[in-house]
Every structure is written in structure tokens, then in C-alpha cells.
C-alpha positions in Angstrom: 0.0 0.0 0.0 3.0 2.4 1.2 4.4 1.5 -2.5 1.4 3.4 -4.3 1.3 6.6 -1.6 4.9 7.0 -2.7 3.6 6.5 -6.2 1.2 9.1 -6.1 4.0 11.3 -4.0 6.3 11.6 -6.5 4.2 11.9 -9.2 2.7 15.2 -7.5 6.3 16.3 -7.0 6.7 15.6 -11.1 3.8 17.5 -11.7 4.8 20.2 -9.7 8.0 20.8 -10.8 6.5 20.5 -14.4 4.1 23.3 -13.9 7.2 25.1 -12.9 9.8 24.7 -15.6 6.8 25.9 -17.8 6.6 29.3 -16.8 8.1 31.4 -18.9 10.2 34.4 -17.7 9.5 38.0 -19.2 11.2 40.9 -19.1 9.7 44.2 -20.1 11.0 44.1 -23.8 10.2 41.0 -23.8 6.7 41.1 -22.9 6.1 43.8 -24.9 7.1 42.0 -28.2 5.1 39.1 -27.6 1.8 41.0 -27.4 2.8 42.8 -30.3 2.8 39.5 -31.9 -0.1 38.2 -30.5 -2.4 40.4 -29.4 -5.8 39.3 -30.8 -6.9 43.2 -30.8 -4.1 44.3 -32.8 -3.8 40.9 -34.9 -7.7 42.0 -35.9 -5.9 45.4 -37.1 -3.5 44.0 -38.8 -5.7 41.9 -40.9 -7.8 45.2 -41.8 -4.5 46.7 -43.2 -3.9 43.7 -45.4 -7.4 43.9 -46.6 -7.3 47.6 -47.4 -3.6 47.0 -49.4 -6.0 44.4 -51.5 -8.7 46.6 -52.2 -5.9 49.0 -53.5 -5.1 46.5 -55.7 -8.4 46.3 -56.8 -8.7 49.5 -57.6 -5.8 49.9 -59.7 -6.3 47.1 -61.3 -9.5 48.3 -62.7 -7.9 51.0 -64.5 -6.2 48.2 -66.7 -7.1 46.0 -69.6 -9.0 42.9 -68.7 -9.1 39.9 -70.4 -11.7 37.3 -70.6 -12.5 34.0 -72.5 -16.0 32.2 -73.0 -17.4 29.4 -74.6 -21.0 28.8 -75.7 -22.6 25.7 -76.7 -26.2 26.4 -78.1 -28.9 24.4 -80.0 -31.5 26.2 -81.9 -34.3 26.2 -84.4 -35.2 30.1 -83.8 -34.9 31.0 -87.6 -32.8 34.1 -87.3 -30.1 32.2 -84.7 -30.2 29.3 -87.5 -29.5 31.9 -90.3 -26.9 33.5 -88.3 -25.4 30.7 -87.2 -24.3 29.9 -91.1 -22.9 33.1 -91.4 -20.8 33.0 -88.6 -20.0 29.7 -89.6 -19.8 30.9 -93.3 -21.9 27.8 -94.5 -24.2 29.9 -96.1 -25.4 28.4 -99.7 -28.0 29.5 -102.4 -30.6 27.4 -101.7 -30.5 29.2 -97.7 -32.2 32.1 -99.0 -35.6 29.7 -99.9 -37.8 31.3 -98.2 -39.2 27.8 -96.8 -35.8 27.5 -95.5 -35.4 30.5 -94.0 -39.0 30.5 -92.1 -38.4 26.6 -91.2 -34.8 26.2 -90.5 -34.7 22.9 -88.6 -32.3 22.7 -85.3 -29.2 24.3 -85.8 -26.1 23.9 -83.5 -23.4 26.2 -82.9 -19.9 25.7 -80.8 -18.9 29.8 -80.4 -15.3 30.6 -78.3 -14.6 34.4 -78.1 -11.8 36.7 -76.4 -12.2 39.8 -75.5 -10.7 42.7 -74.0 -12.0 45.7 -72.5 -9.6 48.8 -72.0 -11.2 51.9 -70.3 -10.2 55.1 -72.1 -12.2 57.7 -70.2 -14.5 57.5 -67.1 -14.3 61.0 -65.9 -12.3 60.3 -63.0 -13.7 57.9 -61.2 -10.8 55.4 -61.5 -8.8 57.8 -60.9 -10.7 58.7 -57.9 -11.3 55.1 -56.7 -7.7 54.3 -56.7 -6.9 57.6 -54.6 -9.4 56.6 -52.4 -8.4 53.7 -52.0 -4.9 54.5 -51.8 -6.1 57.0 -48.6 -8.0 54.1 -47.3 -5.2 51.8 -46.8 -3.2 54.3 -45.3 -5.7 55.0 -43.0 -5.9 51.3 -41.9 -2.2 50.7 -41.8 -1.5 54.1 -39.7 -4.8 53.0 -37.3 -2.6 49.6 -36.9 0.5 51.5 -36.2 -1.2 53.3 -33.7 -2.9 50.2 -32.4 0.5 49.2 -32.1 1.7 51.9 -29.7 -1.4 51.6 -27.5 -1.0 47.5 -27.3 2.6 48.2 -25.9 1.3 50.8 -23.5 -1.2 48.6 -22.4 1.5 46.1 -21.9 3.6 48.1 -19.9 1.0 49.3 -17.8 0.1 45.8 -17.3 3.3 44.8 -16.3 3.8 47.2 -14.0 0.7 46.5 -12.5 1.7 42.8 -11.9 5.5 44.0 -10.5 3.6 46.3 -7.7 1.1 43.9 -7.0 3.8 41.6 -6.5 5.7 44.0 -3.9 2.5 44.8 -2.3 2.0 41.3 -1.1 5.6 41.4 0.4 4.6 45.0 1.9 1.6 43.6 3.8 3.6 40.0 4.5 6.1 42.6 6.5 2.7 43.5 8.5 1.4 40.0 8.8 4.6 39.3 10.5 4.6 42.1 12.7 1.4 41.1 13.2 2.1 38.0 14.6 5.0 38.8 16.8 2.4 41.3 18.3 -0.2 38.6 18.7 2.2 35.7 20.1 4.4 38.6 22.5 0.6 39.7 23.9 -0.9 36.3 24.7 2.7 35.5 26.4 2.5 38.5 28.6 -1.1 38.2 29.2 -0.7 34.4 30.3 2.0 35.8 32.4 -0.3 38.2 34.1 2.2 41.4 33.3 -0.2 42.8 30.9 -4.0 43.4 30.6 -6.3 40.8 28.5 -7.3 43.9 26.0 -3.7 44.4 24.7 -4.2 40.6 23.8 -7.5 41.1 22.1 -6.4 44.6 20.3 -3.0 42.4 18.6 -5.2 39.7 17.7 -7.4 42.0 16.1 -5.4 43.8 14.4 -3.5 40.5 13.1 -6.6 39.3 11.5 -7.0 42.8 9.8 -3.5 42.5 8.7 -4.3 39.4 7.4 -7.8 40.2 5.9 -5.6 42.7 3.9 -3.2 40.2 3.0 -6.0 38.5 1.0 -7.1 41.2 -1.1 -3.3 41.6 -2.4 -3.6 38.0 -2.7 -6.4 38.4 -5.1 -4.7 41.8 -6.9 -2.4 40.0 -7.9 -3.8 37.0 -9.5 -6.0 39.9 -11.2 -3.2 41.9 -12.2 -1.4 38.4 -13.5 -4.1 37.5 -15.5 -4.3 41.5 -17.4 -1.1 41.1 -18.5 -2.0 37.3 -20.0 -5.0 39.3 -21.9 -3.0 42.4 -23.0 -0.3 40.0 -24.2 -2.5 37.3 -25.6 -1.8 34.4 -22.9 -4.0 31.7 -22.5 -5.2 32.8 -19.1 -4.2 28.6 -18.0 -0.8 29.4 -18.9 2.2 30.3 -16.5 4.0 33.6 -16.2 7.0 35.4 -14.4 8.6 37.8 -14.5 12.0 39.2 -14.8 13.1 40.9 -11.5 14.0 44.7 -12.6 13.3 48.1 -11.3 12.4 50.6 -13.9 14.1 53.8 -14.1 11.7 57.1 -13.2 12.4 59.8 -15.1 13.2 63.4 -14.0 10.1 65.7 -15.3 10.3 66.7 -18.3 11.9 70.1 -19.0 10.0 70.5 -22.5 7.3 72.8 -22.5 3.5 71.9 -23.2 3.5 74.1 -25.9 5.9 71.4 -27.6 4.2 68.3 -26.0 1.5 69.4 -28.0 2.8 70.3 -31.5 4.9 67.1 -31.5 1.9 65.1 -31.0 -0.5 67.0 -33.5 2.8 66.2 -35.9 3.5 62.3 -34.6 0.4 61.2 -33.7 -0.9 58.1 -35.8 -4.7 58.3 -35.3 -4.7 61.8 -36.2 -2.4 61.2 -39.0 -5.6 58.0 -40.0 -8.2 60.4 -39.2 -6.7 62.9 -42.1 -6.4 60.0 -44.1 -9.6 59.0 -43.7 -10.9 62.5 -44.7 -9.0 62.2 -47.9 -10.6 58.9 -49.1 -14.2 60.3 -48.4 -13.0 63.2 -50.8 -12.1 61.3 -53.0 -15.5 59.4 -52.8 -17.2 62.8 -53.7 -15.3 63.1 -56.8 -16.1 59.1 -58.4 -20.0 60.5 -57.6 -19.3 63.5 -59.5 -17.7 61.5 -62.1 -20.7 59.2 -62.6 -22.7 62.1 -64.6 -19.9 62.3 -67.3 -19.6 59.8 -70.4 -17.4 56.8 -70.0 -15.2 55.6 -73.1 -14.0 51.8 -73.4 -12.6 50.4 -75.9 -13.2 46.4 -76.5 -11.5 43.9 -78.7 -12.2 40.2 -79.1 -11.6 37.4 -81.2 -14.3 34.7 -82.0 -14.5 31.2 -83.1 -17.7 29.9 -84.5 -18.5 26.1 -85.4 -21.2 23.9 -85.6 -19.0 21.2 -83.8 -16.6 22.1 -81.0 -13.3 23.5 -82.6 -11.7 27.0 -83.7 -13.2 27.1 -87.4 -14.5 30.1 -88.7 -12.0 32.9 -87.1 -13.6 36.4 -86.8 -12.3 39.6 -84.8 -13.9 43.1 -84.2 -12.6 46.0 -82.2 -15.2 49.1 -81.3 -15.2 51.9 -79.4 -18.2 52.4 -76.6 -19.4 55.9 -74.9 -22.1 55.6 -72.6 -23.7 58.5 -70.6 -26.5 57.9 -68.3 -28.8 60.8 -69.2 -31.2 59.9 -66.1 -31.1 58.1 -62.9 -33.8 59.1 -60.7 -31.7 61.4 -58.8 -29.6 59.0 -57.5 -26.5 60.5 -59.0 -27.6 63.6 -56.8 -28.3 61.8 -53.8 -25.0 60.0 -53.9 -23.2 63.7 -54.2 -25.1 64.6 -51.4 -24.3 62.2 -49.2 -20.6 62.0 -49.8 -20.3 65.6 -49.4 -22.1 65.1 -46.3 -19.6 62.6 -45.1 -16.7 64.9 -46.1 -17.9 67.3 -43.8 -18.4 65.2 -41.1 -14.2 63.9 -41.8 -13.3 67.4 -41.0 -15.1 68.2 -38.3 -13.9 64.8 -37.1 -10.1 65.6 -37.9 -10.9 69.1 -35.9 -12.2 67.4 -32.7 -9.8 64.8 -32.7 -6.9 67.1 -32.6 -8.5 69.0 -29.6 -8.4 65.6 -27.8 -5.2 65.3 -28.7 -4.4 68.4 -27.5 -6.0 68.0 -24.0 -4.8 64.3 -23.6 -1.1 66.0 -23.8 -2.5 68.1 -21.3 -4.0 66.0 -19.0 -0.9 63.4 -19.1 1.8 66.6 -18.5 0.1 67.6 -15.3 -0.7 63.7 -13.9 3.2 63.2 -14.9 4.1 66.6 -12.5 1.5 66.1 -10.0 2.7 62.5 -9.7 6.7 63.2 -9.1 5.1 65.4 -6.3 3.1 62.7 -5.0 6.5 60.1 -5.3 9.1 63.0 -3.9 6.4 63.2 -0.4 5.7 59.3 -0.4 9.9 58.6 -0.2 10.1 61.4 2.5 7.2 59.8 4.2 8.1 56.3 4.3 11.4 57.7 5.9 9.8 59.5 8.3 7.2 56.6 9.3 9.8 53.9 9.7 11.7 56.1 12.2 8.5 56.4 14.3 8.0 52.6 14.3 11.4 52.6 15.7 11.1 55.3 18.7 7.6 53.8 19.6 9.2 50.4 19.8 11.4 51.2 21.7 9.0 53.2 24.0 6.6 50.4 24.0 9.7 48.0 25.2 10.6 50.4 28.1 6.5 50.5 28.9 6.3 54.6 28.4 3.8 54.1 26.1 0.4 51.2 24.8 0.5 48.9 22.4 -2.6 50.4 20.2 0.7 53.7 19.5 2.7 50.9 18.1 0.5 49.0 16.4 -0.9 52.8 14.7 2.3 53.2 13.4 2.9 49.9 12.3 0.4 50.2 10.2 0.9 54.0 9.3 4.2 52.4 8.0 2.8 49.7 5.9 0.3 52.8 4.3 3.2 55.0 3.6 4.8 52.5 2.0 1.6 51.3 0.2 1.5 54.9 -0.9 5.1 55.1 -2.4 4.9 52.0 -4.2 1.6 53.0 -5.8 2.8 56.9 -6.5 6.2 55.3 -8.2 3.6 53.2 -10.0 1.7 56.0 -11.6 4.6 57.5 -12.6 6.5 54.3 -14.4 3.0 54.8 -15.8 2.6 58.2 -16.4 5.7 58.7 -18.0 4.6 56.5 -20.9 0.9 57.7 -20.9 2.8 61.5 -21.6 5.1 59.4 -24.8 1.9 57.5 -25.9 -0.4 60.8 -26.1 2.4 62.6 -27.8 3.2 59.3 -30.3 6.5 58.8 -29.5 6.2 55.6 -27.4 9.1 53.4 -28.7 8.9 49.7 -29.8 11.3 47.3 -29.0 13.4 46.6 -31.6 12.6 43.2 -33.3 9.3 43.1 -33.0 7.0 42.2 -35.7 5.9 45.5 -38.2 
């Protein structure tokens, strides 16, 4: 029996250490890159851009010749297709002008193979105006991408450092637990020894399970912030993840002025630089409606092969010139007009507004970025300032000049400070990227793919 609980044992232990070699260690870069790569979000953008480079394609193509070849088998006794069908055939005889013939043909048969080509000469812009269009389309899509891009690798970051602080605020409030516990275990000695009352007992008892209490919400941040980061990187949420032990550099605020936060982002800033885009293709879409109300020239070639059994007898070609003008539509041609300018307008004013939140996004992210190394320089000086009181009242509490509850107050004033300090050098790790991403000069790692 003892045979298969050692069995089970080590297989456990196998397991175990299995689940542990297949965690995979990222660094920053690191992390970074592989959402770039596999991001569903972005992958989605990505497969927009390719589309819009194919309907480019399209569109030029359409300006080109096209060539096509059909074949038509057909059996007939309709008179003028039996009559036509010896001339194409050029089996046309004296006696095929009877008129008994010619009214009672019989079933005729006819194998026809033709080639043809179209060329458009003229079609008062359209094509040309479908292929800019198109042309502004796709580099709408691929700059949206780009941007998507530089958003997926803030997100990533900001995930990241998410999970590193969640993962120092559990050993922050593991500090307290233990304090904690000495509290609790130093108390009911004391108090079991008479030399102290029974509520100094109770108060470190309480105050260990709120320690603890707190310990399990950082418990739960951090599987929380763990499993962000899978999403933002595109993880299967089952799958194992650690990171790279580093401490990112903060940055001294930025000595630029807002004035030139703002003009290098209205100048670097991909969505705005799509939204223009954007505006350009729906102008373009007002000139292919205009274009509709003017002639259109094509010119078409083909070659045909006519026999009454399947073969290439009877060779034939024609070439002809076609101008078409649609002289009324209902006022559909109008309504089209209508609506694209409509839509052009509605680019602009979108290009306007989007620049404004550009504008204040700079904004906002300059003063969060200076209000933040505020927030950090205080936090540092406060943590300083809070440990050295944890030490004084300690020692005041040893030599019995002052309760318990004091300690325990700054105990925990201690474990906020430095709560508060971790969570301030947060934002700015954060906030110091937010300021790059609104201005569009968040850079990508290197290697990653375009």
C-alpha cells in the first residue's frame, strides 16, 4: 500500500516541478514584443490593413485592360439564330435564302469561343478617384494599426507594472502580517503571564486578522493583475507567467514645455495622421460620384471562333469603341453627391475634434506626470519618516512609556506609507509612458514584428 502513496507522492512532486519549468520568464521588452505578436486586438488590425492594401489593388487594377474567354454551346431552331449561325460559320449556300428554308430552319447547332478585351479610355475620373481613395483608405488602416500598435505596448507596460507592484504589495503587507504576529504571540505570552492586561491581547489579535484580511485582497490583486497582463499580451489565461526581476528607471520631469508636447503630437500622432487619411478617401469618394454624370469611353477587342461542332473554325475579330452616358437616374447620381459631401464634412469636423483631444490628452498626461513626481518625492520622505517612528515607539513600548494600540498605529501607518510610495512610483513608471503614448512617441522594441 505504502508502495502506491509513494507513487502518487512523487508523481505530484513531477507535476509540480513540471508546472514550474513551464513558466516562462518575461522581461519588459520581452513582454512587450510578444503582445505585439499576438495580441488578438491588434492581430484583428493588422488583418484590416492587409485587406485595405487588396482593395488597392483592386482598384488599380481596374484602370487596366482585362481579359476574358468564353465558350458557348447552343442548339437552336429560332430562324434568325439558325441563319446566323451559317454566317458566322460561313456555311451559307444559295438554296438558304428559300424562303421555306429561312422561315423553317430545322435545329441548328453552334460551338462559339470568343476573347475579349476591355480597355477603359475615359471614365471621368472615377478610376482615378477610386484608386486615390483607396490608396487614402489603406493608409488609414495601416497608420490606425500602427497606432494600435503603440497603445498594445502601453497597455502592456502598464500591465506589467501592474503585476511588479502587485507583486511587492504582497511582500509590503507580508512585512505587516509578520509584525502582526509577533504582536499577537508577544501579547498572549504577557497576558498568560499576568504582566499585561487581556485587551492588549485582544487589540494584537485583532489587528493580526485585519493584517491578514488585507493580505488576502493583495492576494487576489495580484492573481487579477497576472491575469491582465496574459489578456493584454494574448496568454491563455491557463498558462504560467513570471517575470523578470527589474526596477524601472523614473524619469526626471520633463523640462519640454507643453507648448511642444502638444505640436509634437499633432505632428507624430498616428490616429490623427488616419483620421486625415480618412478625410481624404471620403474626398475622394465625392469626386467618383461626380464622375458618374460624365460619359465613360471603353474600348473592346475580341476574337471569335464559330463552329457547328466544338473547334476553332471560322475565325472572326472586331474592335469598337463604346461611350455611354447615363442621361437619367432618378436622382440617385444627386443623392450619392449629397451624401458623400455630407460625409466629407463630417471627416473634418472629425479631424478638428480629434486634434482637440489630442491636445488636451497631452495636457491631461503633463500635469498627472508633474502632480505624480510630487506625489513620489512626499511618499519617499514619508516612508522615511514613518519607519523612524516605528522605531522610537518600539522602543518606547519595550521600556512600557507608552500602549500597544501607538505601536500597532504606526505599524500600520508604516505599511500605508509605504503602500503609498509604491503605488505613487507606480503611476509615474505609468505616467511617464501615458505623456510618450499621447504625444506618439512611445518606442517599440526593436525586433518586434511590423
Amino acid at each position: 500500500m505504502w508502495q502506491h502513496f509513494v507513487a502518487i507522492i512523487i508523481l505530484c512532486w513531477v507535476h509540480g516541478v513540471g508546472t514550474v519549468l513551464a513558466a516562462e520568464s518575461f522581461n519588459l521588452d520581452r513582454a512587450v514584443g510578444y503582445a505585439l505578436e499576438h495580441n488578438p486586438d491588434l492581430l484583428t488590425l493588422r488583418a484590416r490593413s492587409e485587406a485595405a492594401t487588396a482593395r488597392t489593388q483592386t482598384a488599380v487594377g481596374e484602370r487596366l485592360p482585362s481579359l476574358g474567354l468564353s465558350y458557348m454551346a447552343r442548339a437552336s431552331n429560332n430562324p434568325l439564330d439558325a441563319f446566323a449561325d451559317k454566317l458566322n460559320t460561313r456555311r451559307v449556300t444559295t438554296p438558304d435564302f428559300d424562303p421555306a428554308r429561312l422561315n423553317h430552319p430545322g435545329t441548328s447547332d453552334l460551338h462559339a469561343t470568343q476573347l475579349a478585351m476591355r480597355l477603359p479610355v475615359y471614365s471621368g475620373g472615377r478610376l482615378t478617384a477610386s484608386v486615390t481613395g483607396a490608396e487614402a483608405t489603406e493608409q488609414n488602416a495601416r497608420l490606425e494599426y500602427e497606432r494600435a500598435r503603440e497603445v498594445t505596448a502601453f497597455q502592456t507596460l502598464r500591465a506589467y507594472v501592474a503585476l511588479q507592484s502587485a507583486q511587492e504589495e504582497l511582500a509590503i503587507v507580508d512585512d505587516a502580517v509578520k509584525a502582526a504576529e509577533e504582536h499577537a504571540y508577544t501579547t498572549a505570552q504577557l497576558a498568560r503571564a499576568g504582566r499585561i492586561v487581556i485587551s492588549d491581547k485582544l487589540t494584537a489579535e485583532v489587528n493580526l486578522s485585519a493584517v491578514q484580511s488585507r493580505r488576502e485582497q493583495a492576494v487576489t490583486r495580484l492573481a487579477s493583475a497576472r491575469n491582465q497582463l496574459k489578456l493584454v499580451m494574448g496568454l491563455p489565461l491557463d498558462s504560467e507567467i513570471e517575470l523578470t526581476p527589474a526596477r524601472l528607471d523614473i524619469e526626471p520631469f520633463p523640462a519640454s514645455s507643453l507648448p511642444d508636447s502638444e505640436a509634437r503630437a499633432l505632428a507624430s500622432r498616428k490616429d490623427l495622421a488616419a483620421s486625415r487619411a480618412l478625410s481624404q478617401a471620403i474626398r475622394s469618394r465625392v469626386q467618383a460620384a461626380r464622375a458618374v454624370q460624365k460619359p465613360r469611353v471603353d474600348l473592346i477587342a475580341t476574337t471569335n471562333w464559330y463552329d457547328d461542332n466544338p473547334g476553332f473554325d471560322a475565325h472572326s475579330s472586331s474592335v469598337m469603341g463604346v461611350v455611354s452616358l447615363d442621361l437619367y437616374a432618378g436622382g440617385r447620381h444627386q443623392g450619392e453627391i449629397g451624401a458623400a459631401l455630407a460625409e466629407e464634412r463630417a471627416a473634418h469636423w472629425r479631424v478638428q475634434s480629434l486634434e482637440q483631444a489630442v491636445r488636451n490628452e497631452v495636457r491631461e498626461t503633463h500635469e498627472n506626470l508633474r502632480e505624480g513626481h510630487a506625489r513620489h518625492t512626499r511618499a519617499i520622505e514619508n516612508v522615511e519618516r514613518a519607519r523612524e517612528n516605528v522605531r522610537l515607539i518600539k522602543q518606547r513600548y519595550g521600556q512600557g512609556r507608552t500602549i500597544l494600540i501607538d505601536l500597532l498605529q504606526a505599524e500600520r501607518s508604516y505599511t500605508e506609507t509605504r503602500q503609498e510610495e509604491l503605488i505613487s512610483r507606480h503611476g509615474l513608471l505609468v505616467g511617464q509612458a501615458a505623456q510618450r503614448l499621447a504625444e506618439g512617441t512611445l518606442a517599440i522594441p526593436s525586433g518586434t514584428a511590423p
